[in-house]
N, C-alpha and C positions, 0 to 999 in steps of 0.2 A: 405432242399429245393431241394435237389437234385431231376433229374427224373420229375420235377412239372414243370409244364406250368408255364408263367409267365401272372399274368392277373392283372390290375386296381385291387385297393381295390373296389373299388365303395362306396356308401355312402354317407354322409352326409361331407360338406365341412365346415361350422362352428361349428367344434365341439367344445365341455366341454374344449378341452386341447387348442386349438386355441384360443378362449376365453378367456383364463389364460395368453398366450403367446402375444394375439397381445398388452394391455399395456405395455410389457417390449418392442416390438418392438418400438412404437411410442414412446413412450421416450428418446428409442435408439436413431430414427431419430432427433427428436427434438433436440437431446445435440447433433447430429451430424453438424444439420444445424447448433447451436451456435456456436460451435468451427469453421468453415467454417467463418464465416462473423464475429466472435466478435475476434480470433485469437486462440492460444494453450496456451496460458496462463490464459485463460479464464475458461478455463474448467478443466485445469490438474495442477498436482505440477514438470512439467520436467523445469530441468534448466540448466544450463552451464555446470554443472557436471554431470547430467546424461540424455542423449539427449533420450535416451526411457526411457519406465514404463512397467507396462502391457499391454501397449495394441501390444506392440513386444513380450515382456518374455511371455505372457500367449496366446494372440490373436492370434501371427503370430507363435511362435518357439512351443507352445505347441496345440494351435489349429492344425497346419500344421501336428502336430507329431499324432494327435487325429486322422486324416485325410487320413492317411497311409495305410487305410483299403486296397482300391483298389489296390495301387502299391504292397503293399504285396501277395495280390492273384494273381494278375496278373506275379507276376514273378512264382508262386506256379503253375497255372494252365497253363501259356503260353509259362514260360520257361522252366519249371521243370515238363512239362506235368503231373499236376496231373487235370485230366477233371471231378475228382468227386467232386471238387469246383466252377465247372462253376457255378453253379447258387447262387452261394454267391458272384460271382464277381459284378451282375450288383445294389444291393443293398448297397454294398459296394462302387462301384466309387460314387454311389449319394451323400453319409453323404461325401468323399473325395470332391467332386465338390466344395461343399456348403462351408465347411472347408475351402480348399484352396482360396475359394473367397472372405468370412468373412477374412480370411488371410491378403489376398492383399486389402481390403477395410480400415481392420487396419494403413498396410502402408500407406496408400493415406493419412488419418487423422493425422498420427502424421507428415507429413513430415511438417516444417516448414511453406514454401512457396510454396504449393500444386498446385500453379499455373505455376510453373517451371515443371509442371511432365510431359507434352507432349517434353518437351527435350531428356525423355528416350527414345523415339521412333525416333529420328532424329542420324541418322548415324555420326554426327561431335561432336554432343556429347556425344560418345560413351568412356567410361572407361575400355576396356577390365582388368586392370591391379588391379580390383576392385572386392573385395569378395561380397560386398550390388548389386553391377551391375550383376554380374553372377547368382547372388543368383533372383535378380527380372528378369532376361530378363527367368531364368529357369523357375519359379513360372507362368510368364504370358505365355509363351509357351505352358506348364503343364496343366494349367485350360483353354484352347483352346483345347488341345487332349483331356480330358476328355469329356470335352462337347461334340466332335467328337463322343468318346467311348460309352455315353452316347444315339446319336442322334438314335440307331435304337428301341430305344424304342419309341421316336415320333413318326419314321416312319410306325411302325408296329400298336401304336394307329390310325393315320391317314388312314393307309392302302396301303400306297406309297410302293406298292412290285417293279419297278423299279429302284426306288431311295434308298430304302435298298439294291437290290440287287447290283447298281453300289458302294454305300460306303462297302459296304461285300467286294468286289473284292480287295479293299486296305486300309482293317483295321489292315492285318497283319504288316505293316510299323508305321498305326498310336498307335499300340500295344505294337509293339517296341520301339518306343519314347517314348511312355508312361513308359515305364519299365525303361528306361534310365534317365530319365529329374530327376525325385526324388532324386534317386544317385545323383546327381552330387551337388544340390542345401542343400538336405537335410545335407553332410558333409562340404557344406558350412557354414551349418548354424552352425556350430560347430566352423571354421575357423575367423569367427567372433571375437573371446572375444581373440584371438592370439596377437591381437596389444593391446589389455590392457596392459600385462604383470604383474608386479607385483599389478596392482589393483585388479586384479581376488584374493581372495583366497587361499593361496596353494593347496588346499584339493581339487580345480576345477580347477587351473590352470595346466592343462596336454600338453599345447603347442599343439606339431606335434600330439598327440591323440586325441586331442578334436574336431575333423572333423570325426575319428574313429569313438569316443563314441556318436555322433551325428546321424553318420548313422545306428551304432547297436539298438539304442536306436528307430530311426523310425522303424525300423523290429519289434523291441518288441511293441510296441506302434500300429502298424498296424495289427499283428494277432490277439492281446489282445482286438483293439476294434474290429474286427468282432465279435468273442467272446461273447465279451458284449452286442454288439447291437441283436446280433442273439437271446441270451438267455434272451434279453427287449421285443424283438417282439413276443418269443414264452409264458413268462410268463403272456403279455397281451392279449397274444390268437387271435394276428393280423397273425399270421401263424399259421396250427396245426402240421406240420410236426416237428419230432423228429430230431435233427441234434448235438446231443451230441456225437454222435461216430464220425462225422467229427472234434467237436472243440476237442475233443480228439487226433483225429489225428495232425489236426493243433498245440497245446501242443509242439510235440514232435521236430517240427520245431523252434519251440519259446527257447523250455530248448537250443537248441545250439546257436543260438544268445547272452540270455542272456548266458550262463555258458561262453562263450568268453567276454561278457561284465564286468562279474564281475569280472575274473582273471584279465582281463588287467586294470580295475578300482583298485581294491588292491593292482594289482603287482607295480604299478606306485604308488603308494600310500607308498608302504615300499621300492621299489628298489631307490625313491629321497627323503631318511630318511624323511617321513612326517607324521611317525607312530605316534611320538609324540603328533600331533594337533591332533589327534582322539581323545586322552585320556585327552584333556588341559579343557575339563570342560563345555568352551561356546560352544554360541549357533552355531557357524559354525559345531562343535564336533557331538552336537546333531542332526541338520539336516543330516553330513555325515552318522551318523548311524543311522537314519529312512531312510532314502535311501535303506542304503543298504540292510535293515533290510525287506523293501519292496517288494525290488525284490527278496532277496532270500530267503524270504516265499512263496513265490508259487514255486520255485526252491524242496522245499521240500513238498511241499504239492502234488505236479503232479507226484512225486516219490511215493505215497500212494494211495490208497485207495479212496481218494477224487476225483480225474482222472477221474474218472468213474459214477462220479452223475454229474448231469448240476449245482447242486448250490456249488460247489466245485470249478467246472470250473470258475462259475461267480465269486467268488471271489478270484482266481486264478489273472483272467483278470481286475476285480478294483485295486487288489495291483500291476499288473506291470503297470497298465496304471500311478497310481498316483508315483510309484517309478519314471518310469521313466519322469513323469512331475517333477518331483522334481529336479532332477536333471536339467533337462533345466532353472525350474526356480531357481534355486542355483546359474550356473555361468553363465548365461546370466544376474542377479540383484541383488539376495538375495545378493550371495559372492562380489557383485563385488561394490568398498568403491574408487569412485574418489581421494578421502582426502581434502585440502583446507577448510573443513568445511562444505562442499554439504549434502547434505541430501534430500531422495525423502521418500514420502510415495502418494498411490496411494489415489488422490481425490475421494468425491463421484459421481462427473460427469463420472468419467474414469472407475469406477467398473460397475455402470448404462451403461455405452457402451455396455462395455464386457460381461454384462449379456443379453444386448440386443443381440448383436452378437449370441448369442450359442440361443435365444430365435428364433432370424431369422432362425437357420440351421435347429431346431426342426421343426418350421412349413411349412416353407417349404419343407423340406423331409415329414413328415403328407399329406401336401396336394398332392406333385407331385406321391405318392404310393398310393393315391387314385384314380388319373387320367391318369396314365402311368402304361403300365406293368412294374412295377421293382420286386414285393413280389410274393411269387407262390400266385394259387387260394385256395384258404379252398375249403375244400372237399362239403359243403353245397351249396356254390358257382359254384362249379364246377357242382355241379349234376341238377343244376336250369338253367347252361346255356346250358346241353345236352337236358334238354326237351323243352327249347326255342328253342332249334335247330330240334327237331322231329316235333315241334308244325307248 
């Protein structure tokens, strides 16, 4: 995408895939308005022992993680000056926006008494000394800069050159918050499963690491979906620009994230003798080694030959996205056994959410890339709006 203007798809608004997507939406809302007015027990299996499910383990901690697109470019092209990914940044905060909002839509649904939740905004009820409080006051901050980061593509459909130009003049602060906010919430979300203690797992419970392996895991998680989404939009031929020699580049970003992630995930593994439970048989055993097996299969495949074709890349980027969703969902639920006799398994109300969720982030990223510059122009495109311009 580099070098290309950014312009509307244009097009047709109800397409083939919208059409598919908006029943998973509406169903979505519907089970959402039930649980809202009939309770959380109405719709899910969370109980005294296990106060989430999915729609945190998968919704908020891997959606969020899915979502990471933007904050990983943005520190690539704004901290680390690399300006030949500017223009995957601004497709990239979009699927990030939606994410983080599906994210925090999650929260509001499971909270018990979702009627208590304008308390968060009230200074006397504030928790500084709270991982869930730092983690949402960061998330609602975060999805307020984006939409900010977001705003000059409105402004430039609209045509508002004053109003772009005065938010230009101090994007580079809100650039900077954006780069910051992620850090701090995303190894929060790690710090989380710390006061379980012994209910986590051994095999996930890392303690003082697990804020570590939470932020390494969004890096991985963040270049892996541009990645992905980059080499979705080019095989549908909704862009026709070549952009394999950047996810190439990006690649070489990704192996040192992960190559730190997986030594300090193994060293911790054998340096608090837990070598044993890898080989004990069950399924904790099994999950730990599709993990790891995840990630460091692209670990060696980016070392080959593969590197250097786009469908190599792509599955490059499916196996760290799903390793490292695994791992969130491991010891944020799978790993983690209250005892007392609890037991969760996810309802079909709760899986219908969460497929409504990701069915909302499609369509509207579909539609707002139709209507907003975020995608370059195709070249066909581009050649119809210089003779409208001669004309």
């Amino acid at each position: 995408m580099s070098n290309h203007a950014l312009r509307p798809l244009g097009g047709k608004l109800l397409t083939f895939s919208i059409k598919i997507l908006a029943p998973l939406v509406i169903i979505c809302f519907l089970l959402v308005a039930k649980r809202l007015v009939m309770g959380i027990g109405d719709v899910s299996d969370l109980n005294g022992g296990y106060p989430w499910g999915i729609w945190i383990a998968f919704d908020l901690l891997i959606g969020t993680g899915f979502a990471c697109g933007g904050w990983a470019l943005a520190w690539a092209v704004y901290v680390f000056n690399r300006g030949e990914y500017h223009d995957l940044v601004r497709p990239a905060l979009l699927a990030s926006l939606f994410g983080y909002s599906m994210g925090g839509l999650s929260i509001t649904i499971d909270l018990g008494r979702y009627w208590n939740m304008p308390n968060f905004f009230m200074p006397a009820h504030f928790n500084p000394n709270s991982v869930l409080f730092e983690t949402a006051v960061c998330m609602t901050i975060y999805i307020g800069v984006m939409s900010l980061e977001l705003l000059p593509a409105l402004l430039e459909r609209l045509g508002w050159k004053v109003s772009l130009r005065r938010l230009n003049s101090v994007m580079f602060f809100i650039i900077g918050l954006g780069a910051l906010l992620p850090s701090m919430h995303q190894s929060s979300m790690g710090s989380l499963m710390i006061v379980a203690g012994y209910k986590v797992h051994p095999l996930w419970q890392s303690y003082e690491l697990l804020p570590l392996f939470s932020l390494l895991t969004a890096f991985i998680m963040g270049f892996s979906i541009v990645i992905f989404e980059g080499s979705l939009l080019k095989a549908s031929n909704t862009v026709k620009q070549d952009e394999t020699s950047l996810f190439r580049k990006l690649t070489n970003v990704i192996k040192v994230f992960l190559c730190l992630f997986l030594v300090l995930r193994i060293g911790e593994v054998v340096w608090h003798g837990k070598l044993p439970l890898v080989f004990a048989g069950d399924r904790y055993a099994w999950l730990f080694i599709a993990e790891i097996v995840l990630l460091a299969l692209p670990l060696v495949m980016l070392q080959s030959a593969m590197r250097h074709s786009a469908r190599g890349l792509f599955i490059s980027a499916v196996c760290l996205l799903l390793g490292a969703a695994l791992w969130r969902m491991n010891y944020s639920l799978i790993a983690y056994d209250p005892g007392n006799g609890y037991h969760y398994f996810p309802t079909a109300s709760e899986i219908l959410i969460s497929i409504g969720f990701v069915a909302v982030e499609i369509a509207a990223y579909i539609l707002l890339t139709r209507l907003l510059p975020i995608l370059p122009a195709q070249q066909a495109r581009s050649e119809r709006i210089k003779e409208e311009i001669k004309l």
